[in-house]
MITORNU-663064 format. One record per residue (C-alpha): x, y, z. Coordinates in steps of 0.05 Angstrom, whole numbers, plus 5000, padded with zeros to 4 digits. Layout:
! residues N
XYZ;...
END
This chain:
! residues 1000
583123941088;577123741138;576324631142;576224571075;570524101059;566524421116;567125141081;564324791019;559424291048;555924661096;553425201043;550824660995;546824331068;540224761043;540324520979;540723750996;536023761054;531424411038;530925151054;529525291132;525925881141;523726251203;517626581216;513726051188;516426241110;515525871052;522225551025;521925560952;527625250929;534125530966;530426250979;524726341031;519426761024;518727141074;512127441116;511328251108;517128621138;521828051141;527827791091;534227521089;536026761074;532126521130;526327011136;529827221208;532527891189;527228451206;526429121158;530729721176;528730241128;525030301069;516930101062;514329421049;512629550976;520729450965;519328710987;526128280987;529728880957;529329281023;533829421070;533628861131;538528881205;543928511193;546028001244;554128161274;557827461293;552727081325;548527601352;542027721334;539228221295;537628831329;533029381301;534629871355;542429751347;542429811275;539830511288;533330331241;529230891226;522030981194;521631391130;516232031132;508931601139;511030971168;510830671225;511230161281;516329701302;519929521226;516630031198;510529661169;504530041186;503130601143;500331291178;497831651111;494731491040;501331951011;505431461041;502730901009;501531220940;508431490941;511230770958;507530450917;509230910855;515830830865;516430040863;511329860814;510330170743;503230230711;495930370732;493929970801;491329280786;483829310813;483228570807;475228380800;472728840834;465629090796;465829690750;461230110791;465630180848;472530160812;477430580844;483730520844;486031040887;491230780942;488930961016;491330691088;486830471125;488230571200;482830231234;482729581273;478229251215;481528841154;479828991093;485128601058;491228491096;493028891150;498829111206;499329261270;503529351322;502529481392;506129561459;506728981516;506329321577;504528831634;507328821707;509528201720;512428081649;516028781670;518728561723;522227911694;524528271636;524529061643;526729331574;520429501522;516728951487;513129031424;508228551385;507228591305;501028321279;499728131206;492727951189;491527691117;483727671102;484527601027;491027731002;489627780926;486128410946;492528820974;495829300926;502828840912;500628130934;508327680968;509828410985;504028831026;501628081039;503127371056;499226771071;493726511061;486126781076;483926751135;491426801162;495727061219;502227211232;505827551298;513027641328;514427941390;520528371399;524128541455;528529171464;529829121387;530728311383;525327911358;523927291410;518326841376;513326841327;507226551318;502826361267;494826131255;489426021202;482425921194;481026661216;474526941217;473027691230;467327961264;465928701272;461128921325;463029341382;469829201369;474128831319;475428171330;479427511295;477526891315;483426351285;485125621303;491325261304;495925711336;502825511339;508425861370;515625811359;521126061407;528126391382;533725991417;539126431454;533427051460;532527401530;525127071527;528326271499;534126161541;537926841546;536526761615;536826081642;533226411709;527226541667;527526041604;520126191572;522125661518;517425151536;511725561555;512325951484;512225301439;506425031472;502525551455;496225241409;489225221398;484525791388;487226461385;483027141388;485727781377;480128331394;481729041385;477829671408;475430261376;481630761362;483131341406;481631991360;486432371410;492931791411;490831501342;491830821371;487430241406;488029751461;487628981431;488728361472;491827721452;486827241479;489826401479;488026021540;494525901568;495526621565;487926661596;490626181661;494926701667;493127441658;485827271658;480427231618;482527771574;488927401553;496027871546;493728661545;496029041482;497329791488;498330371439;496730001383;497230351312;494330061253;497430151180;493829771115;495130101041;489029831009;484530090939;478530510950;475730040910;475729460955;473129761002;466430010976;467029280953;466829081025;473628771031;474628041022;469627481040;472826891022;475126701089;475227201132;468227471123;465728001164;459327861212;455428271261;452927871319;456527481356;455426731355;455926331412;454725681421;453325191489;457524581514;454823961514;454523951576;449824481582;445424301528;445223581564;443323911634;437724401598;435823741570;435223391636;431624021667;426824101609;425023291611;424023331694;419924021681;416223741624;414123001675;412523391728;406723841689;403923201663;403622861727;399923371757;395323441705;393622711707;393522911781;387923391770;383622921715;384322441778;381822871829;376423081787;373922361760;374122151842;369722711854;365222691794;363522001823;357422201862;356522071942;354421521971;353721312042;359220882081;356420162078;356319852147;357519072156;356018742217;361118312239;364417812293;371717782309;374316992317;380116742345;382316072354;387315762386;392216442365;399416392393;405316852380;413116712398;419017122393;425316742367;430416692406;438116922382;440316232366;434516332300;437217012284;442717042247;445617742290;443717642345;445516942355;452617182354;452017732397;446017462445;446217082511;449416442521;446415932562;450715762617;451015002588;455315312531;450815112475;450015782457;441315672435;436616102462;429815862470;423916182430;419916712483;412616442469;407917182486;401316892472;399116102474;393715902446;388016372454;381416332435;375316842434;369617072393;367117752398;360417932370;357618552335;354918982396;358918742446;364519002488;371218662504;376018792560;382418422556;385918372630;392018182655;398118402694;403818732655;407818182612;402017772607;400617972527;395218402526;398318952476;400418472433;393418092425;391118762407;396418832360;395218232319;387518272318;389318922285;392918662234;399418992258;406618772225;410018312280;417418022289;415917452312;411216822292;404216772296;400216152297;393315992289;386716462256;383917042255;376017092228;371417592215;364717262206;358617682177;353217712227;348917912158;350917952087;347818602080;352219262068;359419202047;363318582054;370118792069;369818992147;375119632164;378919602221;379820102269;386220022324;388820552371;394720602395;396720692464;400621342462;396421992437;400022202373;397722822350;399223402318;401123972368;398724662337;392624422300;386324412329;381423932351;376224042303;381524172252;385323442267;379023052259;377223412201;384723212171;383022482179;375922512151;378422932094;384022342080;380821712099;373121842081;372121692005;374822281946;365922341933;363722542005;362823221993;366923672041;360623972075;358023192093;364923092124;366323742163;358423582195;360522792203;367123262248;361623622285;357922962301;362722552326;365423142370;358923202404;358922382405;365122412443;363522932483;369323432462;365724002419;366524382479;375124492453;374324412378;377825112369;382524932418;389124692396;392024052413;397924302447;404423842469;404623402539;412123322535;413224052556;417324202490;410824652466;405025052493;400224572536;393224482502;388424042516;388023532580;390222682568;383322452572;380922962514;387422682481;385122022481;378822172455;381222562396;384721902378;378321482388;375822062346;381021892291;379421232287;371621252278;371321812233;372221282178;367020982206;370020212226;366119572232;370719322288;374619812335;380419562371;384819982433;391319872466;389720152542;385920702524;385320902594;391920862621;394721452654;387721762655;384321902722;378021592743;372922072714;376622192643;377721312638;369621342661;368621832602;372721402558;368320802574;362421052566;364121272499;365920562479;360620352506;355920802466;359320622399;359719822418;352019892430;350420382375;342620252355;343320202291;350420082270;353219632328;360119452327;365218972370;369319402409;375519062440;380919412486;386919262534;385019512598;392019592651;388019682710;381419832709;377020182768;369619812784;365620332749;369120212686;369519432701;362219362691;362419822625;364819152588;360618582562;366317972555;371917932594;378917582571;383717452635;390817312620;396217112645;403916892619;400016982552;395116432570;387916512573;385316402647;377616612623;373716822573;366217012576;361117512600;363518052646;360018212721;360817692770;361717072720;369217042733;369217062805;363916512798;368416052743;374616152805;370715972855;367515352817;374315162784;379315312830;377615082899;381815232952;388515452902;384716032887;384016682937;377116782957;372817442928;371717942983;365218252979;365318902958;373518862925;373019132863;371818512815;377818672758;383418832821;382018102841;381917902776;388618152771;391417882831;389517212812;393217262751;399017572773;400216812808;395916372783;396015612798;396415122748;390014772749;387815412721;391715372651;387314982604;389914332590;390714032514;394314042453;396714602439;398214462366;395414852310;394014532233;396715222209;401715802221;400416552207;407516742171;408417452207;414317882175;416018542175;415118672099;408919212107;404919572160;398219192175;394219712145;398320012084;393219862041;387420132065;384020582108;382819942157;387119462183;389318912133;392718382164;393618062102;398618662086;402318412146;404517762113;399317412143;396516842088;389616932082;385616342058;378516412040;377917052085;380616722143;387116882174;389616152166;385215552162;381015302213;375614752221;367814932210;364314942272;370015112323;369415832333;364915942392;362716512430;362916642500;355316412511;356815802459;353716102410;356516072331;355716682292;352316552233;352816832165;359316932119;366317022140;369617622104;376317822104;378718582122;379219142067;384619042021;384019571978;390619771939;389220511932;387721081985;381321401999;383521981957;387722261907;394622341908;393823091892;388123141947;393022861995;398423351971;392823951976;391623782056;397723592073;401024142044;395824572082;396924222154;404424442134;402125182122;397925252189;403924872232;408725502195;403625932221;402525842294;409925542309;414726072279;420126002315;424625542277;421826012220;424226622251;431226282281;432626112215;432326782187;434127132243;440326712244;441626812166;441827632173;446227562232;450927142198;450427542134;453428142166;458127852213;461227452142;459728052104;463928492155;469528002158;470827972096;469028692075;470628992017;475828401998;481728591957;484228351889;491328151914;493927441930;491327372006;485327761982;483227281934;484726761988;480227102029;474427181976;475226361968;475226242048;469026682040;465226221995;467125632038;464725962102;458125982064;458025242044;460025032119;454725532135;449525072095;451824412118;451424422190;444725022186;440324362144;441224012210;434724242227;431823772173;434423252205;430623402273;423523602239;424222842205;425322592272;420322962309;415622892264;416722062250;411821792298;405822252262;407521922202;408321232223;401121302262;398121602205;401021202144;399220512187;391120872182;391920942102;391721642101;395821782041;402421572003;409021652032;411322051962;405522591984;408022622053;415422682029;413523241978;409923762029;415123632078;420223802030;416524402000;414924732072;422424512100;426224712032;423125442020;422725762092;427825392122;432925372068;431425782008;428726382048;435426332101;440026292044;438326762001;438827252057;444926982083;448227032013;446327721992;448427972037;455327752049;455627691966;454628471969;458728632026;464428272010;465928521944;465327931904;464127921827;459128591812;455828251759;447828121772;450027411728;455027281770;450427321836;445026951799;450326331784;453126451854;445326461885;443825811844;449625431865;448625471943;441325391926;442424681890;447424601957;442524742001;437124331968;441623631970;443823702036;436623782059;435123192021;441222792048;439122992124;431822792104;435622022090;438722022153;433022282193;429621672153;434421202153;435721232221;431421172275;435521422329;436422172325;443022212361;446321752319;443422232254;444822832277;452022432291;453122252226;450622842186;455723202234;461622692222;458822812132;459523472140;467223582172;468823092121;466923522063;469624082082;477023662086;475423442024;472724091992;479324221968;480424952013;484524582072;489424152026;490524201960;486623661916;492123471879;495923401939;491722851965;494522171973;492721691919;489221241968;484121781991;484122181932;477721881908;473522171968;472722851937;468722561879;463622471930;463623111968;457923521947;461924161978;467824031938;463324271869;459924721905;466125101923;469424961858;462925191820;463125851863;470725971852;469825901787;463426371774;467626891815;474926791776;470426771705;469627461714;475727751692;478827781760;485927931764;490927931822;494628591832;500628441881;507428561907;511727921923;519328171946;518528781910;516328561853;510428741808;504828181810;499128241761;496027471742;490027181722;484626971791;483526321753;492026131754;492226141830;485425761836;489425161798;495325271833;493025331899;486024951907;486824431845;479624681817;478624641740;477425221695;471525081656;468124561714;462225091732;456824651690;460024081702;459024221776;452624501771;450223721734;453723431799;450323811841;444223581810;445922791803;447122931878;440423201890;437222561853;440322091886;439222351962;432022461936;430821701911;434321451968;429121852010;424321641978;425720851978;427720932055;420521202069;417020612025;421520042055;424720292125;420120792159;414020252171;409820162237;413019502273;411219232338;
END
């Protein structure tokens, strides 16, 4: 009984639930209609004989038991003019006339087509292009899928572009417009089919359907869908979706067939870009003459003849970003030029000159100790009494001087005793400790310009090495004289001042290097009086020097003198000259007007030079003091008094201040403006007086008071010039330093070709199998590595180069941002651009990568944009850091790490959760995907052996499988690369404003 209701159940199971139909049929009812070429209950039994004009009459392979239909066990044969695998392309017009005449009576139905082209003669049309609805059928002849499953594959295409337009529409036809339909067979057995819509054709140099929503469906029990359980292709096959291309070439006129390609991107990962290969493939449509002088149908499937192709978002957003950065910089240098040219349109006019005093009064300065600073009172010394406070180191106490117009300063004392750091804060210069008391600069007359400019010099000669001397001073008066001084007036003020100092003798002589590291130039006391030079080429109303004649000999510290001396005492534009004097001989002793002796950073005298101090020992002292020798050079006994001075000789008092000079390390002294500005330094100024201080209690050294106002240094908030003028000679200095010091020039390039040829050769002429295209990827990451650890060099020119800046940005000669740029534009394009585009070319070339000039291009451009942010990241170190071994450390230490995480060592997917995240900030990790990438996205496919057997995948499916890098991440990369190069670039840029400052 239960046999018996099964026998009459299971038949009526399609009417209750619905018709199933394979190869994506319509049910209608309890029948299916089938697609072209296929019948039976289910649509899954393929045509045997007959043409496809018989429709569901023809004869179909008939399934045995439960196997599967089987056209080439069935013995299925074509009849004369057909063709293809089911017999359903058509090879002549006869053939189609002939089958059409016999299964339809009457004259040809030609539709709508218009009366001046109405034909109705029947035709086949054997070329790749659709005029209605097509077939095709082609070969699958691809290694690797030969060596899984070695019997012959075949692939029938229908292509429906309007099917009103075929001769016997649900017979030559099916679908939709615009509509697809394929099944693959293999040795006789059909394994899937597949199905899309939307399809448009475009006919150019080829033919080619563009469809979406491709879906696949695998046969169950087929070789392909479970046959074999070794090589189940079930899931693979039904995930087939998305886009699907088929593009066909131009038809052999000797084989009468083409070669197509199946194009899906899961089918791209793995036989390339090109998708599955179709060979000998034959093309059969029976279509009117009259549709096609109509031009076929255009309802869907309309024919077009370019190609359209349209950018990512991401790309449009990065041309954006480009076209935005491009478009800022041309209108800041435009406003750069209407700048330059209002500054100079200004007219000339002569340097004002403003007599002034320099005041002091009761000025003190202390160090904290560690117990006040939050570091280093953990780390500092302890007191043995366990408290753990260190007291506050007090440098200067309470000193107080006056120093008039005209006259001539030397401040003495053994080493310790606070002479350099006197000078310092006079100056104006950023301290780190606290300063107490004022600082005046009282206007002998109130004629000229109020704001007095400051000039300091340093102790140590900074100076650039292979400029000359002429051309050095000529930098500064360029930079720090105002944008209207006509170039002429300042290359004769040069001149002047060279024959002031006594040095036009070497102006065409360069200045050389005294560490050894360069070519010798000129001698330690011209040196020092190219730095004077510096300094009073802005012309300065009070000029200030740390030991300018230390380390000089007897004659070039007499020359120095005398040139102070001369300026101090200048006829008409007098100036106070003050300067720290280590040990001075007797000749240069009685150079100076004023004399300041101290001692423990006390003041043991102040007044007129000569024999007045001897005199105020001898009168003061008694018998503590040792008694002058006649004939002992005055400042050597000077000097040995203070070196153990008794105590009767400290001034006695309070020592108590009604105000406090807040010093801090926020900005140089003299950021502001070509002269010193202590009010820069954080020092409050109140009423142009450093502090406050009392009327009436800032006497000279003869008692006298200096009469007239008291101004405060020049604060002005802009440079001397233009940004672009400061860009024009700095990028100029950079030019003539290229010039005359070419070997780091000529390393780098050297160093580039060599490398180029030894890569190149190593990886010659790399092959296209699986350890070739490992090869071609450990090429490209040689090449990165290369980059890294070569911008090293960027790191050492900010370092050697620092104290230049710091001496020259402390004088106001320009911005940081213009310093920044013509370092970068003279380190970027000789140094890196130049080196690696050699370096690249020629191992690009050699090695056999991707012959495609756009593939170099993208492959040039990447390294470029790598080169370019890690030049920029070594310029933050080299900033950042003022230590150069530690930089050079840690741009070492960056680079290994970037090349574990670069994703050629371990595979990125392979990574542990925990330090996963690190490759999102390894610059070389999208540099090397970007490059593998450019070089897969050419079409590159692996040709191999493994065990025997045939190996013949897509480049791009063993990049994912074996590095982790994405498909379609060039751009992507390319925008990293960039965000990369903005960030390193800001943080240069706010490490030069905020870290690299002068602080003493």
């Amino acid at each position: 009984m239960r046999y018996l209701l099964s026998a009459i159940l299971i038949p009526l199971l399609p009417l209750v639930y619905g018709q199933t139909c394979e190869n994506y049929g319509t049910a209608n009812g309890n029948e299916c209609s089938c697609p072209t070429g296929f019948g039976g209950p289910t649509c899954s039994l393929p045509g045997c004989h007959g043409t496809i004009f018989d429709g569901t009459q023809r004869q179909f392979a008939q399934t045995t038991g439960s196997a599967l239909a089987n056209l080439t066990a069935a013995g299925c044969g074509c009849e004369g003019g057909w063709g293809g695998t089911g017999c359903n392309v058509c090879q002549t017009a006869n053939a189609c006339q002939s089958a059409y005449a016999a299964t339809v009576s009457g004259t040809p139905d030609i539709g709508t087509v218009p009366s001046d082209v109405q034909n109705g003669t029947m035709v086949c049309n054997t070329a790749p292009r659709v005029w209605a609805a097509g077939q095709m059928s082609c070969q699958v002849i691809n290694p690797t899928l030969q060596a899984l499953y070695a019997g012959q594959s075949t692939l029938n295409i229908e292509r429906t572009l309007d099917p009103n337009l075929s001769p016997a529409p649900g017979k030559t036809s099916f679908g939709a417009s615009g509509s697809a339909f394929a099944q693959l067979f293999y040795d006789g057995v059909e394994q899937f089919y597949c199905q899309s819509n939307t399809c448009v054709q475009s006919v150019e140099n080829s033919t080619n359907w563009k469809c979406q929503n491709l879906q696949c469906t695998c046969r169950p029990g087929t070789t392909f869908c479970g046959g074999v359980p070794a090589s189940n292709l079930t899931g693979a096959i039904n995930g087939l979706g998305g886009t699907l291309e088929i593009d066909c070439g131009a038809v052999d006129p000797s084989s009468g067939t083409a070669t197509c390609h199946f194009i899906q991107s899961t089918l791209q990962s793995l036989f390339g870009s090109a998708g599955l290969a179709l060979s000998g493939c034959s093309f059969g449509e029976c279509v009117r003459q009259s549709v096609i002088d109509a031009g076929g149908g255009s309802s869907t499937g309309s024919e077009t003849t370019t190609e359209s192709t349209t950018l990512s978002g991401g790309v449009i957003a990065g041309l954006v970003v480009v076209g935005v950065i491009v478009l800022l910089a041309l209108s800041l240098l435009a406003f750069g030029f209407w700048r330059q040219r209002a500054a100079r349109r200004d007219g000339y006019s002569d340097i004002g000159k403003a007599r002034v005093s320099v005041s002091w009064t009761n000025l003190s300065y202390t160090v904290p100790g560690g117990s006040k600073n939050p570091i280093l009172g953990v780390f500092g010394n302890r007191k043995k009494d366990g408290t753990g406070a260190n007291e506050d180191k007090a440098i200067l106490d309470n000193i107080t001087a006056t120093v008039r117009a005209g006259q001539m300063m030397a401040i003495l004392g053994p080493s310790g005793a606070g002479k350099t750091t006197l000078v310092e804060i006079l100056a104006g210069k950023s301290k780190i400790g606290v300063t107490t008391g004022s600082v005046t600069f009282p206007l002998q007359s109130t004629e000229g310009r109020t704001p007095p400019r400051i000039g300091f010099v340093p102790q140590q000669d900074i100076l650039p090495p292979t400029l000359t001397v002429f051309e050095t001073l000529l930098f500064a008066a360029r930079l720090r004289l105002p944008e209207s001084v006509p170039d002429t007036e300042k290359q004769q003020r040069v001149l002047d001042l060279l024959q002031k100092l006594g040095i036009d003798q070497i102006k065409d002589t360069r200045i050389g290097d005294v560490t050894g590291g360069k070519a010798r130039g000129i001698s330690g006391g011209e040196m020092r009086r190219v730095t004077i030079g510096l300094e009073l080429i802005s012309e300065p109303d009070v000029l200030l020097l740390d030991e300018p004649t230390s380390g000089l000999d007897s004659v070039s510290a007499a020359r120095i003198a005398n040139v102070l001396h001369a300026i101090a005492h200048d006829p008409v534009n007098p100036i106070p000259v003050i300067a720290s004097i280590h040990q001075p001989s007797s000749l240069l002793y009685q150079r100076f007007d004023l004399i300041l002796l101290l001692s423990h950073g006390r003041a043991l005298y102040s007044g007129p030079g000569g024999f007045e101090p001897v005199h105020h020992f001898k009168n003061t002292g008694g018998e503590t003091v040792p008694a002058y020798q006649e004939g002992y050079n005055v400042a050597e006994y000077l000097l040995d008094v203070a070196s153990d001075p008794p105590v009767s000789l400290f001034p006695m008092g309070d020592h108590t201040t009604s105000s406090t000079i807040a010093v801090t390390t926020a900005t140089s002294a003299t950021e502001k403006g070509p002269g010193g500005d202590p009010h820069n330094s954080g020092v409050q100024v109140v009423n142009g007086t450093f502090g406050s201080e009392k009327p009436g209690t800032d006497a000279n050294a003869n008692g006298a008071v200096p009469t007239g106002a008291t101004a405060k240094p020049q604060t002005s908030s802009v440079y001397a010039t233009t940004f672009l003028t400061q860009l024009q000679y700095l990028c100029g200095r950079e030019w003539k330093t290229l010039k005359r010091d070419k070997t780091l020039f000529l390393t780098h390039v050297l160093t580039s070709a060599v490398l180029g040829v030894f890569c190149g050769g190593l990886y010659f002429d790399t092959g296209i199998t699986i350890s070739g295209f490992q090869s071609r990827v450990g090429c490209l990451f040689f090449l990165g590595a290369l980059i890294a650890f070569s911008s090293l060099s960027a790191l050492y020119n900010m370092v050697e180069i620092r104290p230049l800046f710091l001496r020259e940005r402390s004088s106001s000669y320009y911005s940081p941002t213009a310093w920044l740029l013509s370092r970068f534009f003279f380190d970027m394009i000789p140094l890196r651009l130049i080196p690696t585009i050699i370096v690249s070319t020629i191992t690009y070339w050699m090695a056999g990568l991707a012959p495609d000039a756009a593939r170099f291009f993208k492959f040039l451009f990447i390294l470029i944009l790598y080169s370019l942010g890690m030049t920029l990241f070594n310029f933050l170190l080299g900033t950042v850091f003022q230590n150069g071994g530690i930089a050079i450390l840690l741009s070492a230490l960056s680079a290994l790490y970037q090349m574990t995480f670069a994703g050629f060592f371990v595979n990125l997917s392979d990574i542990p959760p925990v330090l996963r995240w690190l490759q999102w900030i390894a610059p070389l990790k999208y540099t090397l995907e970007a490059l593998s990438v450019n070089e897969v996205g050419s079409g590159l496919m692996i040709e191999d052996t493994l065990q025997g057997v045939p190996v013949s995948v897509s480049a791009a499916l063993i990049m994912q499988l074996l590095f982790g890098f994405g498909l379609n991440n060039y751009y992507r990369d390319v925008l990293v690369l960039f965000g990369f190069i903005a960030g390193f670039g800001l943080g240069v840029i706010g490490a030069v404003w905020f870290l690299v400052r002068e602080r003493r």
